[in-house]
C-alpha positions as CSV (number, residue, x, y, z in Angstrom):
1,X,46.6,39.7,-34.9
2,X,47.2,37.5,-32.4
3,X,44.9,35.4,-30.5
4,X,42.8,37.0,-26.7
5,X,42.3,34.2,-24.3
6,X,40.7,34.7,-20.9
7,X,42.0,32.7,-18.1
8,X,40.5,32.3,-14.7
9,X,43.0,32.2,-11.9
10,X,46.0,31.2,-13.4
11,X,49.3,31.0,-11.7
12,X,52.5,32.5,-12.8
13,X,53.1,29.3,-15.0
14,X,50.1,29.3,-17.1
15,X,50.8,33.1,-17.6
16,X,53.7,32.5,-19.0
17,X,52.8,29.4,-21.2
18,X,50.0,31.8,-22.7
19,X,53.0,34.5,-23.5
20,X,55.3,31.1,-25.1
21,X,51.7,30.7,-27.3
22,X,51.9,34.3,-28.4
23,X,48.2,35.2,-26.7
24,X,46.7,38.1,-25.8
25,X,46.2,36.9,-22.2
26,X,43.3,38.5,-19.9
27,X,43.2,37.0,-16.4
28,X,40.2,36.9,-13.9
29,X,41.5,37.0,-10.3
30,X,39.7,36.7,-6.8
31,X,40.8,39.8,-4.7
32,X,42.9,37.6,-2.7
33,X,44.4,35.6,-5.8
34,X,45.9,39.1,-7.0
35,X,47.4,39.5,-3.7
36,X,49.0,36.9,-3.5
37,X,50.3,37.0,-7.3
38,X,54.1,38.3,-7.4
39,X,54.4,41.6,-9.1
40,X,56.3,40.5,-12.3
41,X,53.8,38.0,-12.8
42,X,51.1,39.4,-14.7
43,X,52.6,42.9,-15.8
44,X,51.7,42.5,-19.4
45,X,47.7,41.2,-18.3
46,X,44.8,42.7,-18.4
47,X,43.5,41.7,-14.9
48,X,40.1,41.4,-14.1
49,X,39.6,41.2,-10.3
50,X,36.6,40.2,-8.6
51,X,34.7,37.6,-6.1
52,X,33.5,35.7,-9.4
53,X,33.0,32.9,-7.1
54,X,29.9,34.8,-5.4
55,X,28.8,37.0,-8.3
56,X,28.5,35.1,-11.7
57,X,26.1,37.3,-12.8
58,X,28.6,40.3,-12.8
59,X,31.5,37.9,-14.5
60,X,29.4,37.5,-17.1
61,X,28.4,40.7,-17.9
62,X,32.0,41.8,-17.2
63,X,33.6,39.5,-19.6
64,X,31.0,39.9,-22.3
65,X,31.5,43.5,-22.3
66,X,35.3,42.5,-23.1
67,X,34.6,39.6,-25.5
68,X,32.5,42.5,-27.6
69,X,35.0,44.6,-27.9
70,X,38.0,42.0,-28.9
71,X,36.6,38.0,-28.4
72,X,38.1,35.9,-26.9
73,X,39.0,32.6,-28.9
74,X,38.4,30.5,-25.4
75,X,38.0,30.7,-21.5
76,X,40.9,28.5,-20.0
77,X,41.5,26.9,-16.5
78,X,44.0,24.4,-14.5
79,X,42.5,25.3,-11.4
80,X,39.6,23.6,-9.4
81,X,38.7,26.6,-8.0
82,X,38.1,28.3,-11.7
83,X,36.3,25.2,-13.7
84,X,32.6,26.3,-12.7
85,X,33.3,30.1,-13.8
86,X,35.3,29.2,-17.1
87,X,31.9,27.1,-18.1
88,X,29.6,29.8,-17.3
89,X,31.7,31.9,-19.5
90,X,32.2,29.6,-22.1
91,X,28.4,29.1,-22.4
92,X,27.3,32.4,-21.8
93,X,29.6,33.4,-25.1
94,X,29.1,30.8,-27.2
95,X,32.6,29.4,-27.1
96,X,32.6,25.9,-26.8
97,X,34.6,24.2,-24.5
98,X,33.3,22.3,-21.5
99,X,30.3,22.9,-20.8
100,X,28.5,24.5,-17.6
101,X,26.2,21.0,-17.0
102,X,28.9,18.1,-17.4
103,X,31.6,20.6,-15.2
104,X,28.8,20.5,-12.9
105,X,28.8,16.7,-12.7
106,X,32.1,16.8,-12.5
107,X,32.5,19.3,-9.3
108,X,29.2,17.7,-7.7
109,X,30.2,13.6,-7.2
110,X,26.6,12.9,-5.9
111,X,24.9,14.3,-9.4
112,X,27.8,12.4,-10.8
113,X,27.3,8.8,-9.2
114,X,23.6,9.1,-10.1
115,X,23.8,10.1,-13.5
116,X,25.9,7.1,-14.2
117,X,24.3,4.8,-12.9
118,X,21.3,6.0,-14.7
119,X,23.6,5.5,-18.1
120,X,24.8,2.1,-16.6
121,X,28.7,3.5,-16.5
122,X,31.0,2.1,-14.4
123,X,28.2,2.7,-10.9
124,X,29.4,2.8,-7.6
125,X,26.7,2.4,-4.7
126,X,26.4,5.8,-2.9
127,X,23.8,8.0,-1.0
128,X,23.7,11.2,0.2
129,X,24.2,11.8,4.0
130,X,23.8,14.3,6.8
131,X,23.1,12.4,10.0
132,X,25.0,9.5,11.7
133,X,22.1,7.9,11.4
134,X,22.4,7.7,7.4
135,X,25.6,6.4,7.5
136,X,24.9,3.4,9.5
137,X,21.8,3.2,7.5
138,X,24.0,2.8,4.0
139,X,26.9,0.6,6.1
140,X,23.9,-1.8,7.4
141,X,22.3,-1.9,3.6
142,X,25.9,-1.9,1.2
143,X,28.5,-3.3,4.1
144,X,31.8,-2.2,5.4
145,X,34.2,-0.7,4.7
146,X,32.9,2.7,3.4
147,X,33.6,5.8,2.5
148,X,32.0,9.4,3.6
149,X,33.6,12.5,2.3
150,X,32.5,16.1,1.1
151,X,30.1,16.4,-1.9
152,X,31.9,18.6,-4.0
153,X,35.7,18.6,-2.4
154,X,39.5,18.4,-3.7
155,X,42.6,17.2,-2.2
156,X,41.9,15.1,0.2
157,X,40.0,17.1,2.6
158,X,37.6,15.5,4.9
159,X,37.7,11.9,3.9
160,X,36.6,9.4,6.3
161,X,37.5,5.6,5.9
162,X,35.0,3.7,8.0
163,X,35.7,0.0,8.5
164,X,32.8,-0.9,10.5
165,X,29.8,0.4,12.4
166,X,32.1,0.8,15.8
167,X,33.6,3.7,14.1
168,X,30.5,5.5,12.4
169,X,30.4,7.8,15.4
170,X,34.1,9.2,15.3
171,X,33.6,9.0,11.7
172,X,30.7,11.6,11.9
173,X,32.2,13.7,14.5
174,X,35.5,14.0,12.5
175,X,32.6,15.3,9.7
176,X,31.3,17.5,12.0
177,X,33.9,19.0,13.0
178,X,35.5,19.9,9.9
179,X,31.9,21.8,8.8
180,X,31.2,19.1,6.8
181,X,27.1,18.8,7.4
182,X,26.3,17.3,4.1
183,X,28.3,14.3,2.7
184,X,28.6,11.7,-0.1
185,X,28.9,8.1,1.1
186,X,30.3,5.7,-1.1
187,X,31.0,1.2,-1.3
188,X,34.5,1.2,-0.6
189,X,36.5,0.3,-4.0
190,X,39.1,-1.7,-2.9
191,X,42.6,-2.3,-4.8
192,X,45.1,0.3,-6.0
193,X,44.5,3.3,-6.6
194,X,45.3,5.4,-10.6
195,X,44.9,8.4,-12.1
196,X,44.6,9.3,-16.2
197,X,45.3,12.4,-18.0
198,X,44.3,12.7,-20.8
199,X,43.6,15.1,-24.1
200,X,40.3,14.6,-25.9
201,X,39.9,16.2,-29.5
202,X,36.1,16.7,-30.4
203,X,35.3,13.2,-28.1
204,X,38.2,11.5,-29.6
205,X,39.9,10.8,-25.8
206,X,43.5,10.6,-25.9
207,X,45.6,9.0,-22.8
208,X,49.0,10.9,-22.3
209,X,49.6,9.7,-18.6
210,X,48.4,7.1,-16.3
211,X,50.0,7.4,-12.7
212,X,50.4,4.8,-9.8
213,X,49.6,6.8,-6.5
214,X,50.5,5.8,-2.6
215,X,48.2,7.7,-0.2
216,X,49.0,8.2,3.6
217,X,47.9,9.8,6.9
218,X,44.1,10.4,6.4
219,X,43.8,9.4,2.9
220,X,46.0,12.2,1.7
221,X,48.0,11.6,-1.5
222,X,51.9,11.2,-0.5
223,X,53.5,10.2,-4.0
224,X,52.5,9.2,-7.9
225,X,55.3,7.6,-10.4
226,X,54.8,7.8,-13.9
227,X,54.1,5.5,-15.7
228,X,52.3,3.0,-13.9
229,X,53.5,-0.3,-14.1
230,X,50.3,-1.9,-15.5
231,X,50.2,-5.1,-18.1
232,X,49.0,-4.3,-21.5
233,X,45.8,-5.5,-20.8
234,X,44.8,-3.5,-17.7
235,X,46.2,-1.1,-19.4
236,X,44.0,-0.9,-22.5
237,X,40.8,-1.5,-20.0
238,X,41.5,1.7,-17.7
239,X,41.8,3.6,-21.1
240,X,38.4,2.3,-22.1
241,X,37.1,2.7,-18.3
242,X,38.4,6.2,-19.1
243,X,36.7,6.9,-22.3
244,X,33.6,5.5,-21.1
245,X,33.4,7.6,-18.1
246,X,34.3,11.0,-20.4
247,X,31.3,10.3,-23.2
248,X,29.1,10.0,-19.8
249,X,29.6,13.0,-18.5
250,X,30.0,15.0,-22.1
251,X,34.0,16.3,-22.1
252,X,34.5,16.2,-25.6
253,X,37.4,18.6,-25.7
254,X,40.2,19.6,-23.5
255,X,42.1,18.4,-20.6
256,X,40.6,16.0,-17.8
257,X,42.0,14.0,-14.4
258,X,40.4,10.9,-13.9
259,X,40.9,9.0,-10.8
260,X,40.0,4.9,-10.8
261,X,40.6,2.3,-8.3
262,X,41.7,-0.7,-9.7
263,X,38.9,-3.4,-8.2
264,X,39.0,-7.3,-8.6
265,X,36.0,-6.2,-11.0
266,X,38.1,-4.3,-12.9
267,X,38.9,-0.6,-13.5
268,X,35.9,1.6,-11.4
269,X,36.0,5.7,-11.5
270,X,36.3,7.7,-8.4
271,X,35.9,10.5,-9.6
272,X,36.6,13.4,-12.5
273,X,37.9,16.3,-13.5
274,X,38.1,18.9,-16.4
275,X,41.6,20.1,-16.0
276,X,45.1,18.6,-15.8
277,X,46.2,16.7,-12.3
278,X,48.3,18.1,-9.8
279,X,50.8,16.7,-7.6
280,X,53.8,17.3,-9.9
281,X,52.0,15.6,-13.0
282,X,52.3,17.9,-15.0
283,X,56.1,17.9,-14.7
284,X,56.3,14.2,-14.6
285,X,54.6,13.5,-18.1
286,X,56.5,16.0,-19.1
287,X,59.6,14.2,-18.2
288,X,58.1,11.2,-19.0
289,X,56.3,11.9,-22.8
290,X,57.7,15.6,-23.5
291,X,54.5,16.6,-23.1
292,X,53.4,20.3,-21.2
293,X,49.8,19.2,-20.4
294,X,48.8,22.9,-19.5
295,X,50.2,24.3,-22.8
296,X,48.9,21.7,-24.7
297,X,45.3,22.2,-23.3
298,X,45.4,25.8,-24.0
299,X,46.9,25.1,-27.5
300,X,43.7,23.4,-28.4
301,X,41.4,25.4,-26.2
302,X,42.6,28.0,-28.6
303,X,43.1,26.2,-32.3
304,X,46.4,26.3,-31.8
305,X,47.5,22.4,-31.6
306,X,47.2,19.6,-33.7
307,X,45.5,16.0,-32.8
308,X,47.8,13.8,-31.3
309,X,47.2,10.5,-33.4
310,X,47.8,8.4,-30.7
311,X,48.9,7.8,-27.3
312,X,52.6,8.9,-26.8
313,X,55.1,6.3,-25.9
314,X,57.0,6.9,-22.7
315,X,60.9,7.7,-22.4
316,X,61.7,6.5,-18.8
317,X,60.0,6.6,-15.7
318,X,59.5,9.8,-13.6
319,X,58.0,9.6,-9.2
320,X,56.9,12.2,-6.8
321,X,56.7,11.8,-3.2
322,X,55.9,14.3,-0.4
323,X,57.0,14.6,2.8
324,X,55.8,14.1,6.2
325,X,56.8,15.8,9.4
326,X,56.2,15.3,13.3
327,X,53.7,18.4,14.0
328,X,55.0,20.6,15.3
329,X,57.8,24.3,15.3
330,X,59.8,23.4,12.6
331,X,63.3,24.0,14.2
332,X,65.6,23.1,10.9
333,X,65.7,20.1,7.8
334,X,69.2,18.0,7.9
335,X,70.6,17.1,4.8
336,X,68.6,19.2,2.6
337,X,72.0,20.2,0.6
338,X,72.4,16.4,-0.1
339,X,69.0,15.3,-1.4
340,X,68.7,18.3,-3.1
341,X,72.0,18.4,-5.6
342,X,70.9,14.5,-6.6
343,X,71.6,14.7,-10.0
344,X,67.9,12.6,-10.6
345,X,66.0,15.2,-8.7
346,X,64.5,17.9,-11.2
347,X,62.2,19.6,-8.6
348,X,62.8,19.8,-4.8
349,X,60.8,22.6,-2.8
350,X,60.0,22.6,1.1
351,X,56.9,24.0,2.0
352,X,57.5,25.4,5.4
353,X,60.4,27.8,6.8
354,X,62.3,27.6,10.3
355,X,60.0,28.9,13.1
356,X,56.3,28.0,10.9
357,X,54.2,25.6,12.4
358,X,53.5,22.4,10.8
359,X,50.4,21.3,11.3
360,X,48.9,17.4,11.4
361,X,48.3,16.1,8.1
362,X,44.5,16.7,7.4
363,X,45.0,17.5,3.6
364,X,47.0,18.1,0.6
365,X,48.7,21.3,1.8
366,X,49.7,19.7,5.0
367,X,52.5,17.9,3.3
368,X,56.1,19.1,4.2
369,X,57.1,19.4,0.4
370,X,58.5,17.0,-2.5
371,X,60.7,16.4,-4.5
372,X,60.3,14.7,-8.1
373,X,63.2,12.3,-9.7
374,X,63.6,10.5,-12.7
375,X,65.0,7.1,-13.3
376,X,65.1,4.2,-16.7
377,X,61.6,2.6,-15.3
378,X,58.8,3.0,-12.9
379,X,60.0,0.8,-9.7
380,X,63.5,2.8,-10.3
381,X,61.7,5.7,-9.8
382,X,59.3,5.2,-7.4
383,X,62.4,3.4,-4.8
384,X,65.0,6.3,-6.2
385,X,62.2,9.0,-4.3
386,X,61.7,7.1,-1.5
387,X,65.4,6.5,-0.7
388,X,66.3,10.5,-1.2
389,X,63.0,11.8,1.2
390,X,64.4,9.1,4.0
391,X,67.6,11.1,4.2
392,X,65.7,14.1,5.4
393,X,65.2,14.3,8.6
394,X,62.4,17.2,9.8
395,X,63.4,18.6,13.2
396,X,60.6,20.1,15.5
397,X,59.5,21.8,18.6
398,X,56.3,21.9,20.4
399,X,54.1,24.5,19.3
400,X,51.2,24.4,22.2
401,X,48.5,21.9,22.6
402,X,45.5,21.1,20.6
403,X,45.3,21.5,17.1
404,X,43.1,24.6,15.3
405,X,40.4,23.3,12.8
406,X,39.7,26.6,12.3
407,X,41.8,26.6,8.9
408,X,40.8,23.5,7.7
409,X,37.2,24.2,8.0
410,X,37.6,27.2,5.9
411,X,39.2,25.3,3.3
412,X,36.2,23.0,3.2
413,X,33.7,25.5,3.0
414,X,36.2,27.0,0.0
415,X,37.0,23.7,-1.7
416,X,33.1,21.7,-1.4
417,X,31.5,23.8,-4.9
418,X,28.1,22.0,-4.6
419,X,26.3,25.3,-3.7
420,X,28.0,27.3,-6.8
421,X,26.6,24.1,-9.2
422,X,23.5,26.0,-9.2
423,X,23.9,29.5,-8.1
């Protein structure tokens, strides 16, 4: 009898690794995550749809009347937007997994950065802020530079850099503006920035990837190379920075994105998730270790996959890097053909068509589009990327003055999950 898993907004991919595992696959959608999902996608799914987001009370009481018919052997996610309901259900049905109160620390950063510096791990000085007047306050008390940025947020939306008190005010209007009325602020951690995936087995946390980032226009993330060129040393402490951070907040099993900076002081978190990264990660490590991260999350979610011993030992060098254009009508790309055929690209994708409108980069999904290459090492990589996104050149028009916040504030109000921590 094969195996019932019940995965909360998964995408076409995930589907289909479920299918590879030989699951029974049920899928819990948003009414507007159905819509969007392509016919073909999910024909052989049960498909639960509902605003679970707003109504956990009724996913519950859905899915338990499913899991009591045939159970489910675990609730699976990938997605930010599913972690809090996948907990909830894993609780509520006894299933192990990640549980509802360290996701919650995870999805909240300001119940994170005080519960570890009650445990001593890795703190960072931060406060909790709603007026101009607090940030000034916690620039006057920590220094500058700072960070403010939303309590419970993803991809890059609505972080402000703030190098000194002259720029507070346009700091806290950007805020503003962008429906941001409550906010973390954070000591500036300064030095490069990382992130580590990694698979832990019953609190035994196992590294698979540890990327090198480059971040842009507004702090948004513009390209990643696998594996970071770090000594041995450094190495071995992120990995313990890591593991430290994950026995904080209580993931003992399953997949998890930590981001670090790495500080004259030495490694220091940003911040945490219970899933795998995105950006292309997931197809660099694969590249890089021959390792699915989303399959093998669900393999042990599930029973299904063994312990890996130890960390896996990298087979060349892998880099992302997104693209940036002029705001604007997109008219046309030139030499897409070119860039494209490279024989060391393995993805390429452009985000927008001829006549959309690309907006100013104010998060993630701002970006133009990507491309991912593989090389023999990590500086191969990363320059091999960079060379092949020069060549494309991102022709546009006008498209009428001012620039609507309208979507980004939505996107705040959909991506900041403070309020769902405790409904």
């Amino acid at each position: 009898m094969r195996k019932r898993v019940c995965l909360i907004s998964p995408k076409p991919p995930m589907l289909e690794r479920a299918r590879r595992l030989g699951l029974d696959a049920v899928g819990v959608f948003t009414p507007q995550e159905i819509r969007k999902l392509p016919v073909d996608a999910a024909q052989d799914v049960l498909s639960v749809v509902l605003p679970y987001h707003d109504q956990p009370r009724l996913l519950i009481e859905t899915l338990r009347a499913l899991h009591e018919r045939a159970p489910f052997a675990a609730v699976v996610t990938v997605q930010e937007e599913g972690v809090l309901a996948a907990a909830r259900l894993n609780d509520a049905l006894g299933l192990g997994g990640v549980s509802f109160e360290t996701v919650a620390l995870l999805t909240d950063k300001w119940r994170m950065r005080r519960h570890l510096a009650e445990r001593g791990a890795g703190a960072v000085q931060a406060a909790i802020g709603s007026t101009r007047e607090d940030i000034a306050a916690f620039g006057a008390r920590v220094g500058y530079p700072l960070i403010a940025k939303p309590v419970a947020g993803s991809a890059s939306v609505g972080i402000q850099r703030i190098a000194g008190p002259s720029q507070v005010e346009t700091a806290y209007a950007t805020l503003k503006n962008l429906g941001i009325d409550r906010f973390l602020i954070e000591e500036y951690l300064d030095g490069p920035e990382i992130s580590v995936d990694a698979l832990s087995f019953g609190g035994r946390h196992v590294v698979v990837a540890i990327a090198a980032k480059t971040t842009g226009t507004n702090h948004v993330e513009f390209g990643h190379v696998i594996p970071a060129p770090l000594d041995g040393d450094l190495e071995e402490a992120v990995c313990d920075a890591v593991a430290e951070f994950l026995d904080a907040v209580g993931l003992r099993d399953g997949l998890s994105h930590t981001e670090l900076k790495l500080t004259p002081a030495g490694p220091r978190v940003i911040e945490g998730h219970n899933r795998r990264g995105g950006d292309r990660i997931n197809t660099m490590t694969e590249a890089v270790y021959g390792i699915d991260l989303e399959e093998s999350g669900l393999g042990w979610a599930v029973g299904d996959l063994a312990e890996f011993p130890e960390r896996p030992k990298a087979d060349g060098a892998a880099a992302v890097i997104f693209f940036e254009a002029k705001p604007g009508r997109l008219v046309r790309v030139e030499n897409v053909d070119e860039v494209r055929n490279h024989p060391a690209v393995r993805e390429f994708h452009v985000n927008f068509a001829a006549g959309d409108v690309i907006p100013a980069v104010r998060w993630s999904l701002d970006r133009a589009g990507y491309l991912v290459v593989t090389a023999g090492t990590s500086e191969e990589a990363r320059g091999l990327a960079a060379s092949l996104a020069d060549r494309l050149t991102f022709v546009t028009e006008p498209a009428g003055d001012g620039e609507d916040l309208a979507q980004h504030r939505d996107l705040v109000a959909e991506l900041d999950q403070a309020a769902r921590v405790t409904g």
